[in-house]
N, C-alpha and C positions, 0 to 999 in steps of 0.2 A: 927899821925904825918904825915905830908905833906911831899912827896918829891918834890922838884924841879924838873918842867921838863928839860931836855935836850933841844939841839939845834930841831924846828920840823921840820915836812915834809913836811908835807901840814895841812891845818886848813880846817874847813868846816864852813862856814855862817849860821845862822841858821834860816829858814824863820821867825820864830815867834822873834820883835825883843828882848821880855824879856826871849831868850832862851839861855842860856848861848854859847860861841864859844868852842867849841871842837877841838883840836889837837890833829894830829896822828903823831907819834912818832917812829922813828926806835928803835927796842934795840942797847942799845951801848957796850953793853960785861959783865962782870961778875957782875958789880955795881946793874945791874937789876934784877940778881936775886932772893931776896929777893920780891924787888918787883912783879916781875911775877908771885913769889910763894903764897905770900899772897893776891893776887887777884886769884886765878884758887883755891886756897884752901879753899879761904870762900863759891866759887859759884860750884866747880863742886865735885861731889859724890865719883869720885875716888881718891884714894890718889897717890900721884906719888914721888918717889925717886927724890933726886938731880942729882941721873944721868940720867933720864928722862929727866929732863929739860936739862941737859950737851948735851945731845945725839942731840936735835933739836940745841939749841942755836950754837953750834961749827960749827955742819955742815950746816945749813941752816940760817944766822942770820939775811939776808935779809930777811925774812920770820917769822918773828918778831913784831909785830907792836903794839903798846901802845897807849892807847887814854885817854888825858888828858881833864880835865877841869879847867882852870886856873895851880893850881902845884899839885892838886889831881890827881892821875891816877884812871880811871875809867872802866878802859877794856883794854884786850889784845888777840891777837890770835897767835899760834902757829901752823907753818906747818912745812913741809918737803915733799923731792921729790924722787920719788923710779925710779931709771936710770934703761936704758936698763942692761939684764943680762950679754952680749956679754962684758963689758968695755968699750963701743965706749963713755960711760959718757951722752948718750943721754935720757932727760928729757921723761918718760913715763905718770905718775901721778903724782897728786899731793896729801896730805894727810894733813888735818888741825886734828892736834892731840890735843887742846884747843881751846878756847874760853869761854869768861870771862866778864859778866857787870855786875859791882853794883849792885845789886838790885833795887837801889835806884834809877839810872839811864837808865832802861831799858824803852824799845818801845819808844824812841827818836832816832831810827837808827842807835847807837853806832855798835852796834854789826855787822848791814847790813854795815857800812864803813867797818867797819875792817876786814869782811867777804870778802868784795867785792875787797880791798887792795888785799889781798895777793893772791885771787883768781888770780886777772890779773898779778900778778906777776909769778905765776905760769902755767899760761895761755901764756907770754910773751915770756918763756925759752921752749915751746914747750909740756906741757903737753897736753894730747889729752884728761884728764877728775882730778876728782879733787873729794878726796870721805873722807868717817869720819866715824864714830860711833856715834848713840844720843841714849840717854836712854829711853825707850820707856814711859816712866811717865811725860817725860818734854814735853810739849803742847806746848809750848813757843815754844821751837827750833826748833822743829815741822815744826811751822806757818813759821818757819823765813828762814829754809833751805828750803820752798818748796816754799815759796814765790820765791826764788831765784831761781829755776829752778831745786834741787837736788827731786831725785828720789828716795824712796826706794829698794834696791837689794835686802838685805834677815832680817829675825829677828832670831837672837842669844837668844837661851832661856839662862838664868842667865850667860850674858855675865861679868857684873860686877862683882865687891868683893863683892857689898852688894847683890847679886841673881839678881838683877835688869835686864831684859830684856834689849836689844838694837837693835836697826836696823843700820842697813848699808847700808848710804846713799852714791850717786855717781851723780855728774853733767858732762855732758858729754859737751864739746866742738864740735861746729855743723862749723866749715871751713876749709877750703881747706888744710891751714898748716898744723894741728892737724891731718887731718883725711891721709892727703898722710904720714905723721910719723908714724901711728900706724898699 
């Protein structure tokens, strides 16, 4: 069953022109999550509580972003941002705790938009780097996080539920703003 997309955000052109237009999408509140859940649950290995998702969506909902194609959703990414310990509310990192394409729809750059969305959003509020967990069997994400500039920090022996190995990856912000914050 198709949902309707919401109102979007921005759309992306796609050079090839029988390539279908892609819309990225904010989340708009509780309606989505359904949504958000059946697309992170077909494509990623861990399973996550409703209040997993409650815990990013409430506090970070800017930090949300859906990618449609025509009223199919086809991807999304979820982040959040871990603040100075002092209280002053100031943005240190950023954390994408999902990320989510079709299968069907992947290496068409879905994934690099919606990566790249929420990085600069989290790059915009003053994070000085911006980090995750990939499971160390996924190739794909791999190519995709390090195409972008993320770096391996450390590997987690059976970091998942299923034993699954993970590394922990981290992009670091390389200007003046970020680097006099941190």
């Amino acid at each position: 069953m198709a949902t309707a997309a919401p109102a979007t955000r921005t759309a992306s052109t796609p050079s090839d022109a029988a390539a279908p237009t892609v819309t990225f999408v904010d989340y708009r509140g509780e309606e989505d999550i359904p949504l958000l859940m059946g697309l992170v649950d077909k494509d990623l290995s861990e399973p996550y509580s409703i209040f997993t998702y409650r815990y990013f969506l409430h506090n970070w909902p800017n930090l949300c972003v859906f990618a449609y194609i025509g009223d199919d959703p086809v991807g999304v990414v979820v982040c959040k941002i871990d603040e100075e310990p002092d209280g002053s509310g100031a943005a240190t990192r950023g954390y994408i705790g999902m990320l989510a394409v079709d299968t069907s729809r992947r290496r068409h750059g879905i994934g690099s938009k919606l990566l790249l969305t929420a990085i600069g959003r989290m790059r915009d509020v003053g994070c000085a780097s911006v980090g995750l967990e990939m499971e160390v069997s996924n190739v794909g994400a791999a190519r995709l996080y390090e195409r972008l500039g993320f770096v391996r920090e450390e590997l987690m022996v059976r970091y998942y539920l299923n034993w699954g190995d993970a590394y922990r990856l981290r992009l670091w912000f390389d200007n003046e703003e970020t680097a006099a914050a941190s």
